[in-house]
N, C-alpha and C positions, 0 to 999 in steps of 0.2 A: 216514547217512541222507540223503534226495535232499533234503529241505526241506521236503516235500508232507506237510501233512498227510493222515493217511488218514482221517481224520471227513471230510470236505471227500470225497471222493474221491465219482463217482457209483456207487451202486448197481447193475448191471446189467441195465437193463429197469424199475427203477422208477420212474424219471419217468414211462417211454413208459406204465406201467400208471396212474400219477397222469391223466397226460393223460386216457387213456379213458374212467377214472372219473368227471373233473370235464365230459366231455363229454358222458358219459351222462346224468350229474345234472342236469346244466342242462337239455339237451333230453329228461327223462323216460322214456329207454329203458334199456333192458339195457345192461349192459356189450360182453356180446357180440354188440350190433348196430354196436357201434363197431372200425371196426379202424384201423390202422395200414398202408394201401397200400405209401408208399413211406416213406422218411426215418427206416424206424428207429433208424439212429444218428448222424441229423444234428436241428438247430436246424429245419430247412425240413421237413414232413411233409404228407401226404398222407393223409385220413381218409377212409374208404369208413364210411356210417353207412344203417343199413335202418331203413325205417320212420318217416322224416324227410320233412313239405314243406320245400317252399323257403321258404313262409309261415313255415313254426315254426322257422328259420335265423335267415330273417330280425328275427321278432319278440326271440330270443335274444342273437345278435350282435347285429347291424343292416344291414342290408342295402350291400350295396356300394356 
């Protein structure tokens, strides 16, 4: 055995689907207004999301 456990191991695609979920939720739309542009197999990612202001971003996150 390599050492690794395989609990520990990620899922394929279920962070990226946690992600969308917890970004839908917060900001009140569909899941499927949320996607994933770029980064979907990296830490750094790229969200295209429809039906968002930049008011209701900002009120969520916080503005930059």
């Amino acid at each position: 055995m390599s050492g690794v456990d395989p609990v520990t191991l990620p899922v394929e695609g279920a962070a990226n689907g946690a992600l969308v979920a917890l970004i839908a939720k917060a900001l009140k739309v569909s899941r499927g207004s949320v996607r994933i542009v770029t980064g979907d197999q990296s830490r750094l990612k790229i969200l295209e999301i429809d039906g968002v202001a930049q008011a209701d971003l900002d009120r969520v996150f916080g503005s930059p």
